[in-house]
VMD Tcl script that draws the C-alpha trace (Angstrom):
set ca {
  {0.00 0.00 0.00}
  {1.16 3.66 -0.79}
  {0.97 6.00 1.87}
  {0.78 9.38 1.28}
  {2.62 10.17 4.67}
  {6.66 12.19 4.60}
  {9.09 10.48 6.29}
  {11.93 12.40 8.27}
  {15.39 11.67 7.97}
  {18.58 13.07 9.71}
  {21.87 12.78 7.79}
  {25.33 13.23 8.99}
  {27.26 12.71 5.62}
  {30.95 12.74 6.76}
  {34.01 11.49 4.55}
  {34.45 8.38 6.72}
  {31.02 7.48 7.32}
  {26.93 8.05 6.96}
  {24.96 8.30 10.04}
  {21.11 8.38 9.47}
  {18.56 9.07 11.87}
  {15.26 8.34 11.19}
  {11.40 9.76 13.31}
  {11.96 8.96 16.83}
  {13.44 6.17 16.45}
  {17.59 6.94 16.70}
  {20.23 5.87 14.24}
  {19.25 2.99 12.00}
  {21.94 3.31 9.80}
  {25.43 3.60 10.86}
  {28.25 2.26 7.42}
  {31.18 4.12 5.96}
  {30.63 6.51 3.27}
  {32.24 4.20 0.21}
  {31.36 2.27 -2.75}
  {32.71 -0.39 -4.53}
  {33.28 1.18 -8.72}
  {33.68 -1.36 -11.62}
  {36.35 1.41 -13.49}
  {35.79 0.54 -16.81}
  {32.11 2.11 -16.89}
  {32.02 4.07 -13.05}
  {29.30 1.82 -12.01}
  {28.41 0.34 -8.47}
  {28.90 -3.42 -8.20}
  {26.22 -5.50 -7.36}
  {23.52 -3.39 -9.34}
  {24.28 -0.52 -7.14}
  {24.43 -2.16 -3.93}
  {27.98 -2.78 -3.16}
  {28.20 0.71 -0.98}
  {28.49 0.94 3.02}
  {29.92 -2.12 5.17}
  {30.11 -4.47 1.56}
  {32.49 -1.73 -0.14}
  {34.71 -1.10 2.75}
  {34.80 -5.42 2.80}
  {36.00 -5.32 -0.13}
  {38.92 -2.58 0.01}
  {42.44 -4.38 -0.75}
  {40.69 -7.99 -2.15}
  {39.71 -6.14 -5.22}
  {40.86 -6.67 -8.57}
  {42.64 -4.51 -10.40}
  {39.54 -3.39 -12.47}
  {37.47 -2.90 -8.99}
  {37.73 0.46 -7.21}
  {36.54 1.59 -3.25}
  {35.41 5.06 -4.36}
  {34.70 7.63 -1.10}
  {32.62 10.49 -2.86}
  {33.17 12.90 0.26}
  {36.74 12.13 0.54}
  {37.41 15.82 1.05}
  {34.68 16.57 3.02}
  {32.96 17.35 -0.47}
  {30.65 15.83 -3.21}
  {33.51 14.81 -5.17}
  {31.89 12.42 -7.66}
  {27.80 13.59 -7.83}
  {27.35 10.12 -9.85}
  {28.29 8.10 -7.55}
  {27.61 9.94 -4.18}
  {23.75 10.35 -5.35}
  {23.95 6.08 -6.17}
  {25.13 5.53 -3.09}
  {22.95 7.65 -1.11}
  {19.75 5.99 -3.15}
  {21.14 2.57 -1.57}
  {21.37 4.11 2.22}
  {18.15 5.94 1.93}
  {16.25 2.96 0.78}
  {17.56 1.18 3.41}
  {16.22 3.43 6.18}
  {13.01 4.10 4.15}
  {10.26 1.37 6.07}
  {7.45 1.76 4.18}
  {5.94 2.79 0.28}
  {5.27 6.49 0.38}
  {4.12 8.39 -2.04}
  {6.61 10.87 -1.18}
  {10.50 10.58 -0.77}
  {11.38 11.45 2.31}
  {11.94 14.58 4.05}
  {16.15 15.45 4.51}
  {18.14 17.23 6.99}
  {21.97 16.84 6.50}
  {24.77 18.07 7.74}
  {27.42 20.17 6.07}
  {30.81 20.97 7.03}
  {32.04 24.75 7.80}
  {33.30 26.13 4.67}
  {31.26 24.68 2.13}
  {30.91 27.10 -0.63}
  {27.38 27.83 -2.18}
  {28.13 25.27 -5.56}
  {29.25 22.75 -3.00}
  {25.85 22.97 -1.17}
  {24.04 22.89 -4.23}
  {25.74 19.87 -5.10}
  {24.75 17.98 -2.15}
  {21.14 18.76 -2.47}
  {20.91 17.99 -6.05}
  {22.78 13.88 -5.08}
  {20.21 13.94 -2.35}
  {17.46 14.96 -4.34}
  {18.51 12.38 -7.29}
  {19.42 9.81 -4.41}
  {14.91 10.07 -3.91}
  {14.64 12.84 -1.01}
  {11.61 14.89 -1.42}
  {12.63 17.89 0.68}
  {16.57 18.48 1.62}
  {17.65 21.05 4.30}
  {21.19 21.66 5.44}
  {22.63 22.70 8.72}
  {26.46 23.19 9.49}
  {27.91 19.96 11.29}
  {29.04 21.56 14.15}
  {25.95 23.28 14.85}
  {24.32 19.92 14.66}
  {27.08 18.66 16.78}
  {26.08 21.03 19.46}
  {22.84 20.13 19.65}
  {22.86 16.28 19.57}
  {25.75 17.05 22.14}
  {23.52 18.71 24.68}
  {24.73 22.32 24.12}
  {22.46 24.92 25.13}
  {21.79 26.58 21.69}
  {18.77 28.16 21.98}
  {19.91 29.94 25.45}
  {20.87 32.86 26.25}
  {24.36 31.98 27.51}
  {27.44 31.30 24.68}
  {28.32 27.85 23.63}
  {31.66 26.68 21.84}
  {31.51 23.10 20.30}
  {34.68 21.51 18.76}
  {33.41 18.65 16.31}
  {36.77 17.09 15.45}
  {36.09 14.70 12.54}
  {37.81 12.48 10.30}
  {39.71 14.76 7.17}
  {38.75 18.66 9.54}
  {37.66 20.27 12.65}
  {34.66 22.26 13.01}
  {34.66 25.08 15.49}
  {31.51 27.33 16.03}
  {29.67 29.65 18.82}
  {26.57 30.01 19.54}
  {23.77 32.48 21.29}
  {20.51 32.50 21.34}
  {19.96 30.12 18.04}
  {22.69 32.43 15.92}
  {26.34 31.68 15.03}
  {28.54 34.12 16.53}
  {31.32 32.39 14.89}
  {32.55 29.98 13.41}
  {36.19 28.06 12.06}
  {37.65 25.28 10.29}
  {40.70 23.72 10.46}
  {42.11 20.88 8.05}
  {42.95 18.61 10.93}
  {41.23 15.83 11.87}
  {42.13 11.86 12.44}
  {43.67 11.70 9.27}
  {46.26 14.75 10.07}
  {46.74 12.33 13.23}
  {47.56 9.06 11.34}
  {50.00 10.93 8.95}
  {51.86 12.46 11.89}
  {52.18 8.91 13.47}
  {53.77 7.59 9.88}
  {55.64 10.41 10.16}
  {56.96 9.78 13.54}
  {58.16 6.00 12.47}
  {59.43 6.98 9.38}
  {61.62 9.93 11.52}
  {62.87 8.24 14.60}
  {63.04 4.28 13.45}
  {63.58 4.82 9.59}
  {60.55 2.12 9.18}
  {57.91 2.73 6.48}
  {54.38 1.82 8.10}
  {50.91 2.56 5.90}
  {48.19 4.72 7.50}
  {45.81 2.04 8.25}
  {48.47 0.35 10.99}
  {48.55 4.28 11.79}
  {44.92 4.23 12.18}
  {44.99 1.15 14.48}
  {47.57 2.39 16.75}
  {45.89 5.76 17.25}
  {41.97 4.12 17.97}
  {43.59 1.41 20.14}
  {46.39 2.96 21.71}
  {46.92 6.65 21.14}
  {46.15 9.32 24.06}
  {46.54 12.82 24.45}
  {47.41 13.04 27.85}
  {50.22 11.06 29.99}
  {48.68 7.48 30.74}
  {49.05 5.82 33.98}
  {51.55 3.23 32.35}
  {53.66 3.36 29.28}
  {53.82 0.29 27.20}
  {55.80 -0.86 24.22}
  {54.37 -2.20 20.87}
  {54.91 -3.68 18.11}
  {54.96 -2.15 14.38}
  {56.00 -3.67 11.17}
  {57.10 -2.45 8.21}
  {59.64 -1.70 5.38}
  {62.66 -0.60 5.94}
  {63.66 3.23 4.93}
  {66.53 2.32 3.05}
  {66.45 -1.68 1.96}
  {63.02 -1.52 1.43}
  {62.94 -5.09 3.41}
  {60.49 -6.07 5.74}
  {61.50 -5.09 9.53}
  {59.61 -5.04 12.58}
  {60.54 -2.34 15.51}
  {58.72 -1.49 18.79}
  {57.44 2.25 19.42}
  {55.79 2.91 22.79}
  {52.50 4.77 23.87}
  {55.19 7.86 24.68}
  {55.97 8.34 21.55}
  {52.80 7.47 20.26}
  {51.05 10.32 22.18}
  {54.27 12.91 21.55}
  {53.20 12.40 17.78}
  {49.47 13.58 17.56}
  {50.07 16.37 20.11}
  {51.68 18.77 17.80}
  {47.89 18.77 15.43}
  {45.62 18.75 18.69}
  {47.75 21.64 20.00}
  {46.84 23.38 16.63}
  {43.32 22.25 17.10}
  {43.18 23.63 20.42}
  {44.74 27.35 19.31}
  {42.47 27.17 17.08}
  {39.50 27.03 19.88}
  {41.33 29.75 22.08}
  {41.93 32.12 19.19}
  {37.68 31.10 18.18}
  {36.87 32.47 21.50}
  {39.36 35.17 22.02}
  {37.69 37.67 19.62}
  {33.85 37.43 21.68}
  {32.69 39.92 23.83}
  {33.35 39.50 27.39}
  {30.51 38.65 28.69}
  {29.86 35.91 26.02}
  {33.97 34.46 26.94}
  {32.59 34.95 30.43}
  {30.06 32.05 29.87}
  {32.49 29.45 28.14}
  {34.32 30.15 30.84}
  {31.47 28.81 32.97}
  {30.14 26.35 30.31}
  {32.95 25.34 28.65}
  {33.09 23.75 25.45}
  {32.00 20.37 23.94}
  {33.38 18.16 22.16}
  {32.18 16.15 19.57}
  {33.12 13.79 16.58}
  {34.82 10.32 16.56}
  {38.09 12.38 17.42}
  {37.20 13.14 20.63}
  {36.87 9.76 21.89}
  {40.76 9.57 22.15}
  {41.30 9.14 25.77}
  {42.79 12.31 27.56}
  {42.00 14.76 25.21}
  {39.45 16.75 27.33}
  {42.07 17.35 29.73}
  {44.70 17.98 26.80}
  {42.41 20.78 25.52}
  {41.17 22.35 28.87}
  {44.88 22.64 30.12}
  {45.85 23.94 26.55}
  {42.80 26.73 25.70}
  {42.33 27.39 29.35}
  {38.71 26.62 29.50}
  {36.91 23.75 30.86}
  {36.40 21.18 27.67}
  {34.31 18.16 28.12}
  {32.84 15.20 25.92}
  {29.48 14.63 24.76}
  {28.46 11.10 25.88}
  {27.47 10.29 21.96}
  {30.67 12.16 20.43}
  {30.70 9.95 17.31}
  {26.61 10.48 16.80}
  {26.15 13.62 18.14}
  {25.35 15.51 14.57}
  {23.14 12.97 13.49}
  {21.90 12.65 16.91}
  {21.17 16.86 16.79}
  {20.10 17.04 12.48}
  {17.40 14.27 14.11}
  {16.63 16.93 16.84}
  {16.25 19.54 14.16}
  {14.00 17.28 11.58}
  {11.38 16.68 14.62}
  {10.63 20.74 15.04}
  {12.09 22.29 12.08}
  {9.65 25.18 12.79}
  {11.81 25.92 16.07}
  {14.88 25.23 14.62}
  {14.09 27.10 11.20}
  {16.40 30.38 11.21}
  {19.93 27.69 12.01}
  {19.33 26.07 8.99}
  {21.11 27.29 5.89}
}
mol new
graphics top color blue
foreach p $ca { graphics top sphere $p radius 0.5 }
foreach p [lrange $ca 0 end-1] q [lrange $ca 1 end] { graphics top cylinder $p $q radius 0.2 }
display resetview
C-alpha cells in the first residue's frame, strides 16, 4: 500500500562514514561513506548495492579493475554520480514503508562549504529520492545532539573534530557568533604517526596500521603506564620487511603537535567574543564532539591547553546525526539555524 505520509530523515554525511537518523526512532543506519566502482564504466557493483559495510569489505581484495570510491573524501561531493547512487542505496535502506513521497532530509554540512558545493549535495540527495533536503552546518548539529544549550541565552563553543577537519563554532541564542575550520582531523593524526616511524626508526608503516595504533592505543594526555608495541614495516633504506617497537610515549608525543593546533584554534575562536559571552564558556565550557574526541585524555589535553573547561558529549561519534534528528522533529523551532 502507498501512503501518502513524509518520512523524516537526519543525515550526517561525513568522509568516513553516513549516520542516518530516522522519526523517533535513533540511528538505524550507521556504514562508511564508500562504494565499490567497476572502473571501466564508473558503475556500483552488485547493481548498485555494493556501498556501506560491503564496499569497505571489499577494500584491498579487489581486482585490479574494482575500485573503493569515497565520494566525500574531502569533506565534499567529489563524484555527484556516484555519491547520489550511493545515497539511493542508504536511503532505501532506512526508508520502512511505500510512500508516495520521498522522504523529508536534513543533512549536515561541514564549515566552509561554498554555495556550488551545497548545491551539489542537495541535487545527489534529491537524485538519491529525497523529497525535501535542508542543510545545517555539522558543528551546529554537533552542538545540539551534544547537549549544548543553543537556543539559550548563555554562549556555547563546540569543537566537532572529525575524520579529514575540525569544526569550530559559537553560539547564542539560536545564531552563530562564529565559526572556524581547520584541516585537521584523524587523518592529520595518522599521517603524523607515519611520520613519527618513518623519523625516529627509519621504518615505512601505511596509514591504516597508523589508524589502528591511534583508535587502540593513542592518548593525548600522559597514561598511567607506558607500554611498548609492536609495528612492522619496510625498511627506509632496503626496502625489506623489519619489525621495531614504538611505545605509547611516543605514540602520544606524535598527535600532540595537530591537537595543539586544534586547540589554538579554539582559544583564538573564543578570544575575539565579547566579554561577557567568553565569560560564559568560561562557565560552560566547550563540547566536544566527533569520533576524534573519543581519544582518551583529550578533554584534559584541551582544557589545560585553551584554558577553558572542555568536556565530551556522551554520543561524540553520533552527536550531529543525533542533533540534524533533533532539528528534523521541530524544524519550525529550529528554522532560522538552517542554511
Amino acid at each position: 500500500m502507498i501512503r501518502l505520509s513524509r518520512q523524516c530523515l537526519a543525515i550526517d554525511l561525513g568522509p568516513a562514514s553516513t549516520i542516518i537518523c530516522r522519526g523517533d526512532e535513533g540511528i538505524v543506519l550507521d556504514e562508511p561513506t564508500a562504494a565499490a566502482v567497476q572502473t571501466s564504466t564508473g558503475r556500483i557493483l552488485h547493481q548498485g548495492a555494493a556501498v556501506g559495510r560491503l564496499a569497505q569489505a571489499l577494500r584491498d581484495r579487489t581486482p585490479s579493475e574494482v575500485a573503493v570510491s569515497y565520494p566525500l573524501a574531502t569533506g565534499r561531493v567529489a563524484d555527484p554520480q556516484i555519491c547520489q547512487a550511493m545515497m539511493r542505496q542508504f536511503l532505501q535502506k532506512c526508508t520502512t514503508r511505500r510512500s508516495f513521497f520521498g522522504p523529508q532530509v536534513i543533512c549536515t554540512v561541514p564549515s566552509g562549504a561554498t554555495m556550488v558545493e551545497r548545491a551539489a549535495l542537495i541535487t545527489a540527495l534529491r537524485g538519491a529520492g529525497a523529497a525535501q533536503v535542508g542543510l545545517i552546518l555539522r558543528s551546529v548539529a554537533a552542538a545540539i545532539g551534544g547537549g549544548a544549550p543553543v537556543l539559550e541565552a548563555t554562549a556555547a563553543c563546540t569543537c566537532e573534530i572529525g575524520s579529514t577537519q575540525t569544526d569550530l563554532v559559537a553560539t547564542c541564542l539560536g545564531e552563530v557568533l562564529a565559526e572556524r575550520r581547520l584541516p585537521i582531523g584523524g587523518d592529520t593524526l595518522d599521517q603524523a604517526i607515519v611520520d613519527a616511524v618513518r623519523t625516529d626508526f627509519n621504518l615505512r608503516i601505511g596509514s591504516s596500521q597508523a589508524a589502528t595504533l591511534r583508535t587502540e592505543f593513542g592518548s593525548a594526555y600522559a597514561r598511567e603506564e607506558e607500554t611498548a608495541l609492536e609495528i612492522h614495516g619496510s625498511d627506509g633504506i632496503t626496502g625489506a620487511p623489519r619489525t621495531s617497537q614504538i611505545t605509547t610515549q611516543q605514540l602520544r608525543e606524535a598527535i600532540q603537535k595537530p591537537l595543539t593546533e586544534i586547540a589554538l584554534g579554539i582559544r583564538e575562536l573564543i578570544q575575539p567574543l565579547a566579554p561577557q559571552l567568553a565569560g560564559d564558556l568560561a562557565q560552560q565550557g566547550v563540547l566536544l564532539c566527533g569520533g576524534l574526541s573519543l581519544t582518551p585524555g583529550i578533554a584534559a589535553f584541551f582544557s589545560q591547553t585553551v584554558g577553558v573547561p572542555c568536556r565530551t558529549a556522551s554520543m561524540p561519534r553520533e552527536a550531529a546525526a543525533l542533533g540534524a534528528s533533533i532539528v528534523a522533529a521541530d524544524s519550525d523551532r529550529w528554522r532560522g539555524i538552517l542554511l
